[in-house]
N, C-alpha and C positions, 0 to 999 in steps of 0.2 A: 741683365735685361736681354743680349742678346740669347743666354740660351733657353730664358722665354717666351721669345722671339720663337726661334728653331722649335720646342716644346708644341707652341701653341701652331705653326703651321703644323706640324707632324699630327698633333689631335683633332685640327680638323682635315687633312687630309685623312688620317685613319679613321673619322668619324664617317667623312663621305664614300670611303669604299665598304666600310663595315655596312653603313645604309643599303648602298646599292646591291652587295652579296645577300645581304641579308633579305632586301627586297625582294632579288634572284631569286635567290637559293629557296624561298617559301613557295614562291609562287609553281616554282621544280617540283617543290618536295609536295605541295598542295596536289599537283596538277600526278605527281608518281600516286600518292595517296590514292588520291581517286579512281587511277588504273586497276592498282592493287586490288582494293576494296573492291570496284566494281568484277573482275577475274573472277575475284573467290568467291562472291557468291552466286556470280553465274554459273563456275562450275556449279556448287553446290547444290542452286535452285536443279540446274541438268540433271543430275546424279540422282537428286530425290521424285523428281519427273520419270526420268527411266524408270528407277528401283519401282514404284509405281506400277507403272503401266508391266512392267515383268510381274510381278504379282500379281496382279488383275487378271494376267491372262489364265494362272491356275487358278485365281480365286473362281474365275468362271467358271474351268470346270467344275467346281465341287458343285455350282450351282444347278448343274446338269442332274445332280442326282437328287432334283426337288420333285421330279413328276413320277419317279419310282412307284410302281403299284402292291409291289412289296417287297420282304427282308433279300427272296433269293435274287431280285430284279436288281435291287440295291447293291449283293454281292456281282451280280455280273455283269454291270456297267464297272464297278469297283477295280475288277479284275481285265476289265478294256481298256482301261484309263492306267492301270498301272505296267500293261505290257504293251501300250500303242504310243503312249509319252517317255521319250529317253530319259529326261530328266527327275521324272518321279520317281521315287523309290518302294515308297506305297504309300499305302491309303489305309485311314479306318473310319468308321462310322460305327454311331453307337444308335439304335432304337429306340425309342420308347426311354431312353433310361435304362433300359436294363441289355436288349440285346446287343452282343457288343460283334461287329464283322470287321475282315482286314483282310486286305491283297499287296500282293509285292511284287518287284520287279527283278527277279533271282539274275535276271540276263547280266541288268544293270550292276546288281551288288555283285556278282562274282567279278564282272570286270572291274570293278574300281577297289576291290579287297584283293585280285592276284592269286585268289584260291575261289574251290569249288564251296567251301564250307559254308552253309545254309544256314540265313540272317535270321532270328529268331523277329517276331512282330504281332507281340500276343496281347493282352493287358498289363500284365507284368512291366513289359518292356517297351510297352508304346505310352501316347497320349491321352489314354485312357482317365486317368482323372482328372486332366485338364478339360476333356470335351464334358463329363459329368458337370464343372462348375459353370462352364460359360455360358453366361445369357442370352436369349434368344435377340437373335437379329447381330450377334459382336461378331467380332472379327479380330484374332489376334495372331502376331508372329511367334514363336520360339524356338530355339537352336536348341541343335541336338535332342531333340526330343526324345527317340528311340533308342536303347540302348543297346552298343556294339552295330550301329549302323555308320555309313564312311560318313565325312563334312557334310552334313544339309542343315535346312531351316525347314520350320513346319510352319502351315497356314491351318489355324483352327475357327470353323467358325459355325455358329449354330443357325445352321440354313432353315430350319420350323421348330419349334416348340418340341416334335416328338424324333427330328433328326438333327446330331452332330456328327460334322466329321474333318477328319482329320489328314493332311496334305503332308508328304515327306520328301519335301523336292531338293535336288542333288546342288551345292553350291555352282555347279557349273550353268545355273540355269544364266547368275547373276555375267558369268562372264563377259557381254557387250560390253559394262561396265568399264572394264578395262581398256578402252578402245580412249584411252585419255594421255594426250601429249603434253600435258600443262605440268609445268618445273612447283606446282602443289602438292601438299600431301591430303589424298581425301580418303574419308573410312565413315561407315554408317555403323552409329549405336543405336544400341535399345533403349527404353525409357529408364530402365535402370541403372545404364550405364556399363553396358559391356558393349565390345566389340563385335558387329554383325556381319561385318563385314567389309573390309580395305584394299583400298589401289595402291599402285603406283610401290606396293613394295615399301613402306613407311615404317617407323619405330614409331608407334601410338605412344601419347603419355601412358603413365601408372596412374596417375588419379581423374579419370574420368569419370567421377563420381561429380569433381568439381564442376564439369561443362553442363551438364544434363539437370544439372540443379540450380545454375546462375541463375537470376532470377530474371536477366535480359532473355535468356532462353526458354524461359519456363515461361513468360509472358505474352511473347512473339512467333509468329508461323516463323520467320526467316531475318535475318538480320547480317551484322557482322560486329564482332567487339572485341578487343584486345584483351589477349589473358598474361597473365603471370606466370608462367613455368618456374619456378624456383629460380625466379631471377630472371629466365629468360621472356623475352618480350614476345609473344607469341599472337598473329593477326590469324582470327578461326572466324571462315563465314559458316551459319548455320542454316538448314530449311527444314522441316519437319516435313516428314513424309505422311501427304493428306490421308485419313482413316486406319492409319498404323502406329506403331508407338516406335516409329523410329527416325531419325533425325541425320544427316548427310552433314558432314562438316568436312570443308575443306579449308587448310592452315599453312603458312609459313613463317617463317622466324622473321620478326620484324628487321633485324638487321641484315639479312636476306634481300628481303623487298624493298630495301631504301640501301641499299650496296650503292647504286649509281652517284646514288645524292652525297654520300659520304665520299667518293673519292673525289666529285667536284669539287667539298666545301675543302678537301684536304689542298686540292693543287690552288685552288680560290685563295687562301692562307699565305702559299708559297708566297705567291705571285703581285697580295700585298704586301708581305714584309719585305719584297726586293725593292719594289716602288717605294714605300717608307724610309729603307735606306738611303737610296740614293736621293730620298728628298731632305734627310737630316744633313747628310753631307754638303748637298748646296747649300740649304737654310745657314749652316755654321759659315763659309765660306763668305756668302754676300752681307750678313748681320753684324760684321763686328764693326766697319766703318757706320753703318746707319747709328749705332749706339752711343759712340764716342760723347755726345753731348749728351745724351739720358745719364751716363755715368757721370758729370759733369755734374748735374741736377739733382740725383741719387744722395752726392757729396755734400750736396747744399743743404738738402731736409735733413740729412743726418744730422748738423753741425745745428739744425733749429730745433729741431729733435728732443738736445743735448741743453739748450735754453739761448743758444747761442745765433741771437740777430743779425750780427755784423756781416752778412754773409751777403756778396754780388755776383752771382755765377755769370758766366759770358759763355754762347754760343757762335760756332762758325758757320756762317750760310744764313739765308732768311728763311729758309724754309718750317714747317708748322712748328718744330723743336725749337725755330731762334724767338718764336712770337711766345711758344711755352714757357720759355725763359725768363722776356719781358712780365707776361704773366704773375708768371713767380715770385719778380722783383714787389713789382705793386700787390700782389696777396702781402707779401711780407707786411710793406706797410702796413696795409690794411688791417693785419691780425695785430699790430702795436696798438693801434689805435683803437681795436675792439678790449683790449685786453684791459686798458682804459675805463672804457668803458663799461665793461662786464665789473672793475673793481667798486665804481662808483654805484653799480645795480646791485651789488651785494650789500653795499653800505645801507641802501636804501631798504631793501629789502628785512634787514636787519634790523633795523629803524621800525619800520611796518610791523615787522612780529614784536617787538616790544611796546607798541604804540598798539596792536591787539590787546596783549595783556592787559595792561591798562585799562582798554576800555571796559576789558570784560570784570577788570575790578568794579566798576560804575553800578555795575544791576544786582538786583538782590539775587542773592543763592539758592533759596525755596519757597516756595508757598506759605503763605502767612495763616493762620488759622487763627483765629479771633475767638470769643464767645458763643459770639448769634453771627457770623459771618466768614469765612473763607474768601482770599486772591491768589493766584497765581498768574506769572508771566512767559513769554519767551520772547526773545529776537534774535532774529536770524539779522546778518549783515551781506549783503549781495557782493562786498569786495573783503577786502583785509580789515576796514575800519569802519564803521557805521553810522551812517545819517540820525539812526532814531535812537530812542532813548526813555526807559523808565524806573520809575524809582518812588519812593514813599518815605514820609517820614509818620511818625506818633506823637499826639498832645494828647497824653492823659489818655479818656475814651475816644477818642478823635483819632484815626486814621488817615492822610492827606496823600493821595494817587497822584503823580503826575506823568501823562506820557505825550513825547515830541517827537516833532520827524524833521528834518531839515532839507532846505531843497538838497537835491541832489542825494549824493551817496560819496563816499571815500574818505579820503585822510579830510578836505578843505570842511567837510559836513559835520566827520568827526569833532573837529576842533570845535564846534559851534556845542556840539554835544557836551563838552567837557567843562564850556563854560556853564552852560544847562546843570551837569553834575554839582559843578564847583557851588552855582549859586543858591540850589534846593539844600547842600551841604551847609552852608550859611544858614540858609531861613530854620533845616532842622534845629539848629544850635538857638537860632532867635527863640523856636517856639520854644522853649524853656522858660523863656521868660515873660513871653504876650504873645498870645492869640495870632495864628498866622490863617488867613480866612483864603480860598483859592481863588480870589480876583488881585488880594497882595498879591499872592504866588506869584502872578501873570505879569502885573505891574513890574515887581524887582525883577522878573526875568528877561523883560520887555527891557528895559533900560540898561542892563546886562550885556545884551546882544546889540542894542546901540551903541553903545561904548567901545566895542568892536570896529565898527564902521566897515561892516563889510556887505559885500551883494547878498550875501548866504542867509534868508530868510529862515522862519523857522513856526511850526502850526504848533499849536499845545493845548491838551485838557486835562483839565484840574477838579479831580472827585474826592469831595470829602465826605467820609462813612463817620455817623458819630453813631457809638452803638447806646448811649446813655438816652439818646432821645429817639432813637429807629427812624432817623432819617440821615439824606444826602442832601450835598450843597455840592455845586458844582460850577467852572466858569470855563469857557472855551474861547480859544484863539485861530479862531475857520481852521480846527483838522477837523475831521470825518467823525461825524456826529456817532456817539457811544451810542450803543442799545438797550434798553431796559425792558426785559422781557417777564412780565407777571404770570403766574401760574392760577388759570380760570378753569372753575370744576376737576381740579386734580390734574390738566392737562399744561404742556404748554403749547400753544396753534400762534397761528400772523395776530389773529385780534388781541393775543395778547403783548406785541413788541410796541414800543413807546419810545419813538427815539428821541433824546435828550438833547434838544434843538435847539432851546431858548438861548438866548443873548451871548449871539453868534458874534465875538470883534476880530479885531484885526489882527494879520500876524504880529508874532512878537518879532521886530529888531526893525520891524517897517518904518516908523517915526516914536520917536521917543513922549509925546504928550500921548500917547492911545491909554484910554482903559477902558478898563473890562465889570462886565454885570454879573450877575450869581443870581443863582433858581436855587432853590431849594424842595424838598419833595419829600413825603413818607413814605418810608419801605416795609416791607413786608413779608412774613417768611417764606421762604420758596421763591423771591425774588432773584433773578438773575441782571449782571451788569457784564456786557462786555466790549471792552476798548478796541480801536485794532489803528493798524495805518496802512495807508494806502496803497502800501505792496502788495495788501495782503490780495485782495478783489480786483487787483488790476493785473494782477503775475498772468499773464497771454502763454500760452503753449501750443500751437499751430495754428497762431493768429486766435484763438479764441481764451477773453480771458476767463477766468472765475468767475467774478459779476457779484452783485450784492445779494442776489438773488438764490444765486448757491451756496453763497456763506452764510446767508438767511439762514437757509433750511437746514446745514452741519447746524449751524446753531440750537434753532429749535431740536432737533435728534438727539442735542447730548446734554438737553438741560437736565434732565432728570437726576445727573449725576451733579456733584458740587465741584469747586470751581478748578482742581488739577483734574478731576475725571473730562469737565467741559472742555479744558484746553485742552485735553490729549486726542478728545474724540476731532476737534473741529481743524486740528492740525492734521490728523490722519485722512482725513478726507480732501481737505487741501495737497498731501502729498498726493494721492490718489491723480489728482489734477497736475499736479507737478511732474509727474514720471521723472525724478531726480533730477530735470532740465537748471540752469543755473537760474538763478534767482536775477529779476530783471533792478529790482529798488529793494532795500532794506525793510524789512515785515516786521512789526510788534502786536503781537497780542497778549489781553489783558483781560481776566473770567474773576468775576466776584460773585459768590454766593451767598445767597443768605438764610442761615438755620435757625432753629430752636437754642434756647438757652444749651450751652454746655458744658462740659471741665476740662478744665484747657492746666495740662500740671508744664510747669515751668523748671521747679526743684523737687529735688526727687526727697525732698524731708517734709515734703506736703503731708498732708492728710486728708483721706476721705474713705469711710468704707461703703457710706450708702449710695455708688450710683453704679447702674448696671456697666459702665462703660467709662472711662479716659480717655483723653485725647493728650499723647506726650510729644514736648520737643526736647526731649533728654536724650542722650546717648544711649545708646542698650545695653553698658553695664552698670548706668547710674538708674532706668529704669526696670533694672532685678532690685537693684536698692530700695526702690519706690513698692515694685510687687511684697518685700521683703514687710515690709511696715506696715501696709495696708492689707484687705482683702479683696480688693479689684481682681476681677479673674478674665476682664480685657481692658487690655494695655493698646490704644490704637497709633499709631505711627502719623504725627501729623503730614507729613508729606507723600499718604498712601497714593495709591494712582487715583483710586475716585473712593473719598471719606465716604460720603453717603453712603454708597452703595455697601462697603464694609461693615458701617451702624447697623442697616437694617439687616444685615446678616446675620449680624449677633442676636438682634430683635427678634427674629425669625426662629433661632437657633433655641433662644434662652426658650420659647414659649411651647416646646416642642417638649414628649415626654421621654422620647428614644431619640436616639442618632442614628442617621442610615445617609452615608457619603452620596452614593449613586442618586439620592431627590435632589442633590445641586449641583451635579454634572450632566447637561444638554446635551441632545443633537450637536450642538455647535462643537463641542469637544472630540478630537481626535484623541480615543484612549484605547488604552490594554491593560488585561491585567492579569496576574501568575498566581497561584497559588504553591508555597514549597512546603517542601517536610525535609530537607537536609539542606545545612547551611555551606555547603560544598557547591548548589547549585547557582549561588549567588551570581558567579561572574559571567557566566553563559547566561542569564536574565538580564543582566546590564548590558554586556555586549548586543544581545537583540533589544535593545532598548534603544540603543547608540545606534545602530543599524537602521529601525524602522522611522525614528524620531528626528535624526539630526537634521532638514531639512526643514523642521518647523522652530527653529531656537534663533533669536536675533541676537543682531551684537551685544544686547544689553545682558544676555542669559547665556553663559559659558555652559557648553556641555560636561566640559568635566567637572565644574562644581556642580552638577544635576547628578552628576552619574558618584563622587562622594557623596552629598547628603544621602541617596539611594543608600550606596554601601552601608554607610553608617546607621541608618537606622534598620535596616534588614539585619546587620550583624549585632545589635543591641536586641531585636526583638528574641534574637535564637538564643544568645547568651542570657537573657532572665526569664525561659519559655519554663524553665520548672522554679522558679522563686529565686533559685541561687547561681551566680555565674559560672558558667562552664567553665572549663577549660579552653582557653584561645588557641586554633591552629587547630583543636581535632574538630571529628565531625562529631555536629549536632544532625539527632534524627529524631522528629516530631511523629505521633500517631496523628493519621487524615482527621482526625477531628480537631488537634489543636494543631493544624499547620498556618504558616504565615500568609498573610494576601497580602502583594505589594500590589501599589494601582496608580499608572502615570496617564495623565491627562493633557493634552496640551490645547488652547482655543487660541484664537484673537489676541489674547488679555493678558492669557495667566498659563502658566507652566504648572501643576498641581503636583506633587510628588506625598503618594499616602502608605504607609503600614500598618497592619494591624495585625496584631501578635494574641497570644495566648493567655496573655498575661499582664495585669494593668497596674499602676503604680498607685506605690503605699500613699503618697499624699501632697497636692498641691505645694508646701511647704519643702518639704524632703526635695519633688524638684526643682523648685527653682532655688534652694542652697546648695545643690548640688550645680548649679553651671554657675551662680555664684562666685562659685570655690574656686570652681574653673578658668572662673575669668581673671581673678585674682593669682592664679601660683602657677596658671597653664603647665600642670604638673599631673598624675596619677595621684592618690591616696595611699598612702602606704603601700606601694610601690603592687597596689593592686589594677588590675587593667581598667579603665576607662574612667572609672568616678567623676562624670560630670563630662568630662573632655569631649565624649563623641555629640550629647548635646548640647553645649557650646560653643561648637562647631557647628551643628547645625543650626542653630539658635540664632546665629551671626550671620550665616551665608543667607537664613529666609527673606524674606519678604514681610511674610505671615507666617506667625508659627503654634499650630492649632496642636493643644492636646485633650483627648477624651477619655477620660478615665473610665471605664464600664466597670469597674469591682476588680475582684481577685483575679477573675477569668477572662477576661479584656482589656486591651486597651491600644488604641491609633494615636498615630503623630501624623499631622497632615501637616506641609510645606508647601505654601503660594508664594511662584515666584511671579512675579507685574512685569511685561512686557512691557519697561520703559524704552523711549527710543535711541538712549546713551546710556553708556555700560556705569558713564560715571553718576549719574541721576539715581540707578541702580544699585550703588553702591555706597549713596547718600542716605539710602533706605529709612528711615527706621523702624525697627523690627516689632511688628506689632505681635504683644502676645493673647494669646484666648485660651482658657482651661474650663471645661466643664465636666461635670461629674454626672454622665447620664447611664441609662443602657445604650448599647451597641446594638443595632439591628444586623442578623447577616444577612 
């Protein structure tokens, strides 16, 4: 402790001088920056200001030779200007373009060459084809123009259209320049990047190609910016000299210009690590008595640590350590006593998950499909255990609904449920023997719940479907009146809901002499029936709830479909409304539809070959058994997401003379799709597959079983692209007219996974004995690759699984997977099959 103690003064004292230096030392190095910065390019703007104005003063002469009246007037101002200016060396001027004249200043070149020998300054050896090229009105600089003339720069500029000429002025013009005391290095280049001209005696970089082309520089008249010298940190201010191509830069080495700053932050360093120590050494020296009883205390958690309670530490002094102590003693207790307690909340809790179980044994597993009619349910429980409650039992054609809610919610509500369960369990077993009509229902379970004697009320309604005479009977115990919604002119609107009102009694477990009345009514095809409880339209989500009025209208939107399409749509809309807030009371709902006569196969040794369609509650390899014996070529999965809409598919489908995928994937479908010719391309198609998709796949649709069925049916279409299977592991390569299209879709609803290959199969029979086989020996065929296995595997994983045989030369496998909203609903599937023998549109 204490030399935590010591540690943690030391870090905030090293914290608050690190601050303060560091505060410092920026505000130094800000406030040096800014000198720096500001120096360089003062000099520089200076330097390109002078260089300037020294120019200008010879650019002027040249100009003097604009009012020339002719060639000899032109040579003898030429030859004024070149022996009355020290700094000029000479001159030339070309005419017209062709006549070319030139003066010199012999006085000048013998002095600054040290001999008498006579500078040559003819075309050859002058500026001559530079004044030829340049445009009227320019003006430009050049070094060394003349050749074997001493250091100058020339001023070339085309002062009219039919006069240029040309200025050979000695370096010493620039001399002023040098009148510079500043500890910078400054040098003016040309636009190309040489040297025009340097102070102060400097070593220029080598690559001053890089400055002249920066693109701060190439952008800006004048600036300053930090360059890179191979390493070295180099500060270059720049100013571009106005109407010349040349540019003034003055530079010095960053760690030059910030010297000062670095030797302060070095003694700043010193000067805390002396204070640092000598504050470690006190910190050690005063800490060890302050500690004595932390260590004391340290001892004590160890030993509780270890499991060991028995432990009473004692403190000397009353100071905040002797109260920590005290403290201590009573958490101890405290933590027994929780410990207790926390065993007793395990127990319960433990209790509670198997007291779930349970109840979720109470409800049925799936969707019931009838004949002439379809139910499905769900409930949600707002705690661990649930208020409501429903369940059905069968007499013969006679189907008998019953769903309840109990006051309240949790385990006390549950319990009332159970007896609910227990005594519909009874009356199933009765109806075996006599008639259980839904006002009995009411009565035995009225009496049921009296026998309880408890506060815990309970509302109940009792729908009986008999499909032998296409009506319902019905008796209600005050819950929330069902709705029956009729389908007028093909549509369903508000005029046609009918709520099921009549002979409204008491709750059940209220007094035990209550009963109850029954209505009865004729239904009709296209009829909808939907139960609910009063979670459902009262669930509030910032204070405002659902309302009848909204569940109304989900209603009405999903009647079209039968009665798991209706429960899925009118729950998704409710979620909508829920933003996964916790549920305030326990919700049941309950969607019955009702259709047309249909075949409803139970055993798979049925028989039927004339109906365009099945409806199965068989397993999917007791329903290859069933494909196997009959000629049904769809097979429909009773617990589809929405049956309806599947029927009329097929309807749609059958009446059609070609197949062409893209007429039944919408706007509403997020899709793409490849075409291949080499089955090497596979896994780069998947991976962007996984990539662009996986953001649209819920819990219930695992990406990597999307991305196997994919594999698998891409690598089956390549391996029987010429009639016989390839070889596995080499590469298949298709001509562009028989290459594969894969095509993934995803909506709302459904996940669509489609191939269609080159090559279509020998025959309905051949494949469904072939995943048959599969299901049966989960084995290869003589020990040849796939036989069955890859579609039996997919066959399992679908949803839906469409095959279209277009002849020798075509043939897709389309995979729907149903956005269920549980992976395990999903995996309850059963897999409905569809084969037809058409053409393929491409």
């Amino acid at each position: 402790m204490k030399y935590k103690f010591v540690v943690a003064i030391s870090v905030l004292l090293l914290l608050t001088m690190g601050f303060y230096l560091s505060y410092a030392l920026n505000i130094f190095k800000e406030d040096k920056a800014a000198d720096v910065y500001s120096i360089a390019l003062t000099n520089s703007i200076s330097v390109a200001e002078r260089t300037k104005l020294l120019i200008n003063e010879d650019t002027n002469l040249l100009n003097s030779l604009k009012d020339s009246e002719s060639g000899d007037d032109i040579g003898q101002k030429m030859q004024t200007m070149a022996s009355t200016h020290d700094e000029i060396l000479g001159v030339e001027c070309l005419v017209n373009n062709e006549n070319y004249l030139s003066a010199k200043n012999n006085k000048k070149l013998a002095e600054l060459t040290g001999n008498d020998e006579e500078k040559i300054l003819d075309q050859a050896h002058g500026a001559f084809e530079w004044m030829k090229s340049i445009p009227t009105g320019a003006t430009r600089v050049e070094m060394a123009a003349v050749t074997g003339f001493p250091s100058h720069f020339t001023i070339i500029k085309a002062l009219e259209q039919n006069l240029k000429c040309a200025l050979h002025i000695s370096y010493e013009k620039l001399m002023p320049l040098m009148n510079e005391t500043l500890n910078y290095g400054t040098y003016i280049l040309t636009g190309s990047g040489k040297v025009f001209f340097k102070l102060n005696n400097i070593n220029v970089p080598k690559d001053l190609k890089k400055i002249v082309t920066d693109q701060a520089v190439v952008d800006i008249e004048q600036g300053v910016k930090k360059f890179d010298d191979n390493g070295v940190a180099v500060i270059r201010a720049f100013s571009k000299v106005p109407g010349l191509e040349l540019i003034s830069i003055t530079e010095i080495e960053e760690s030059k210009a910030f010297l000062a700053s670095s030797l302060l932050i070095q003694k700043s360093l010193f000067f805390g690590i002396l204070i640092l120590s000598v504050a470690v050494i006190v910190g050690i020296l005063f800490t060890k008595r302050m500690t004595k009883n932390v260590q004391t205390l340290f001892e004590a958690t160890t030993q509780m640590s270890q499991g060991n309670f028995d432990v009473n530490p004692s403190a000397e002094g009353n100071d905040e350590i002797g109260a920590l102590t005290d403290s201590f003693i009573d958490m101890k207790d405290k933590i027994l006593m929780f410990m207790d307690e926390m065993k007793e909340k395990a127990r319960i809790e433990s209790e509670l998950k198997v007291a779930q179980l349970v109840q979720n044994s109470f409800f049925p597993k799936h969707a019931m499909v009838k004949s002439t009619f379809s139910f499905d349910g769900r409930y949600m429980p707002a705690s661990e255990c649930s208020g409501d409650w429903w369940g059905y039992f069968e007499q013969g054609p006679i189907v008998t609904m019953i769903v309840c809610d109990a006051t309240g919610h949790g385990v006390p509500a549950a319990l009332i449920t159970a007896a609910a369960h227990s005594c519909i369990s009874t009356l199933r077993i009765d109806s075996e023997k006599t008639y259980i009509s839904p006002k009995v229902v009411l009565e035995k379970l009225n009496k049921v719940v009296c026998s309880m004697n408890s506060e815990i009320l309970m509302t109940a309604f009792v729908l009986e479907i008999n499909e032998e005479k296409g009506e319902i009977k019905y008796s209600n115990a005050s819950h929330m009146n069902p709705f029956l919604i009729h389908k007028i002119n093909d549509e369903y609107t508000k005029e046609g809901v009918d709520p099921l009102i009549g002979n409204n009694g008491a709750r059940v477990g209220e007094k035990i002499t209550s009963s109850y009345e029954e209505t009865s009514m004729p239904i009709t095809k296209g009829d909808r029936i939907v139960m609910f409880s009063d979670g459902l339209t009262e669930m509030e989500v910032e204070g405002k709830a659902w309302g009848q009025r909204n569940f109304l209208k989900s209603v009405l939107k999903g009647c079209h479909r039968e009665a798991s399409g209706l429960l899925n749509a009118i729950l998704e809309d409710f979620g909508e409304h829920r933003k996964n807030a916790p549920l305030q009371d326990d919700i049941t709902l309950i969607t019955v539809s009702f259709e047309g006569q249909r075949v409803i196969i139970e055993d798979k040794n049925a028989k039927t070959d004339d109906s365009l369609y099945v409806i199965s509650k068989l397993t999917n390899q007791e329903n290859l058994e069933f494909l196997t014996g009959n000629k049904i070529n769809h097979l429909i999965g009773h617990n589809t997401l929405d049956l309806k809409r599947e029927i009329r598919l097929v309807e749609v489908l059958e009446s059609k003379k070609e197949f062409y995928l893209p007429d039944y994937i919408d706007d509403s479908y997020k899709k793409q799709s490849w075409n291949l010719v080499s089955n090497f391309k596979i896994p780069a198609v998947l991976k962007e597959m996984g990539q662009k998709f996986n953001d649209d796949f819920t819990e219930a649709i695992k990406a990597d079983v999307l991305k196997l069925v994919a594999e698998e049916l891409l690598s089956n279409a390549f391996y029987h692209s010429n009639g016989d299977q390839a070889e596995r592991g080499k590469e298949i390569l298709l001509t562009p007219d028989r290459e594969v299209e894969f095509l993934f879709a995803v909506s709302n609803e459904n996940v669509i996974v489609s191939v269609k290959g080159p090559t279509g199969f020998s025959s309905r029979e051949k494949l469904i004995n072939s995943i048959c086989r599969a299901y049966k020996e989960k084995a290869p065929l003589d020990g040849s690759g796939g036989a069955g296995l890859g579609l039996y595997m997919v066959y399992e994983k679908s949803n839906q699984f469409w095959v279209i045989n277009g002849g020798p030369n075509a043939g897709q496998i389309i995979c729907v997977f149903e956005k269920f909203n549980r992976y395990k609903k999903a995996k309850e599937r059963v897999t409905s099959f569809h084969y037809m023998a058409k053409e393929i549109r491409s």
